[in-house]
Phi, psi and omega in degrees: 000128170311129214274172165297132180096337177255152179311324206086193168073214173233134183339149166271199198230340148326091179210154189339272221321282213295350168316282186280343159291348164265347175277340152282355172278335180264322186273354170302318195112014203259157172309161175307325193286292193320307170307302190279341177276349147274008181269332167084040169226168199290163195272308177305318184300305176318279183358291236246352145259026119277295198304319193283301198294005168273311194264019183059021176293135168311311187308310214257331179336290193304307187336296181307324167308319192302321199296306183288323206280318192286334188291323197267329156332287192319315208284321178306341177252354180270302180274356175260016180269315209265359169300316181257004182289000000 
């Protein structure tokens, strides 16, 4: 019997560790597919938590923020490399 309140189904797989190996992955420089498969989850799973965490789910929101803010990192070191040359 199902407890009151709960989903069911199996955990997501989203947890800090793989959160911040994907956001070192991005400030790494590697592409979304790359973050995900060195975060060590499939490129679709990444997808379908930024579209739901895009779409205001609570669970994927920070994430989708942890992402964009490591993509704008990335990019603020990409112009200040080509600023000083």
């Amino acid at each position: 019997m199902k407890r009151r309140g709960s989903k069911g189904g199996r955990p997501s797989r989203l947890t800090l560790g793989v959160a911040l190996a994907l956001v070192d992955a991005i400030r790494g420089g590697l592409s979304l597919e790359g973050a995900a498969r060195a975060a060590g989850i499939g490129p679709t799973t990444l997808g379908r938590w930024l579209r739901e965490g895009r779409a205001g789910d609570p669970r994927y929101r920070p994430l989708v923020e942890g992402l964009r803010q490591a993509r704008r990192s990335d990019l603020d070191r990409c112009l200040e490399r080509l600023r000083s040359d």
